[in-house]
Phi, psi and omega in degrees: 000137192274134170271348155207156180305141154213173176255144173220144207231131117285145196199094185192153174287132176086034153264007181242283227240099189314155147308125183275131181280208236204126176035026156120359170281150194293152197274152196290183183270174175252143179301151167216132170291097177232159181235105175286092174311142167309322155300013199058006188273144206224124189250112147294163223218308201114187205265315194216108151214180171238152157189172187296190178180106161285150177291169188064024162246180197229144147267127187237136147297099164235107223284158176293155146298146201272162169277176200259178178231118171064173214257154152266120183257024128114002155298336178103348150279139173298152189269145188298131168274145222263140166297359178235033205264335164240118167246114167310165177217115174313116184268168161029167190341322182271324202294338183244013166299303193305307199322314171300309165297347162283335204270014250217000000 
């Protein structure tokens, strides 16, 4: 809640599209942006905007939930993830500088 109007911008992810889960776990929940009116009427805003913000009024935030990892297999224990379940993989302009350069 603001102690005086301002304008304020968001800018964030997973608000359409869940966090995807992982070896057969369910995907996470999706984030929501809402702006609480002074009337109580409540505006999801979305993942990216700018807009005015008056006092008394609220940004309430709700970050996504993460997706899940491997199937329940109804013991009620996790399942162990393998030290080999993420291999990073070098991306974009320096990853593919270096590439040349080895290759060279």
């Amino acid at each position: 809640e603001p102690l005086r109007p301002l304008t304020m911008s968001v800018l964030s992810e997973r608000r359409v599209h869940s966090p995807y889960g992982m070896e057969g776990g369910a995907n996470g929940r999706c984030g929501r942006n809402l702006l609480v009116r002074r009337d109580g009427i409540t505006i999801n805003i979305g993942g990216r905007c700018s807009m005015r913000i008056e006092e008394g009024e609220r940004l309430r935030i709700e970050t996504p939930g993460g997706g899940g990892y491997g199937c329940d297999d109804g013991t009620g224990t996790e399942k162990e993830v393998p030290s080999d379940a993420f291999q990073p993989h070098a991306r974009g302009s320096l990853a593919e500088y270096e590439s040349h350069q080895l290759t060279a």
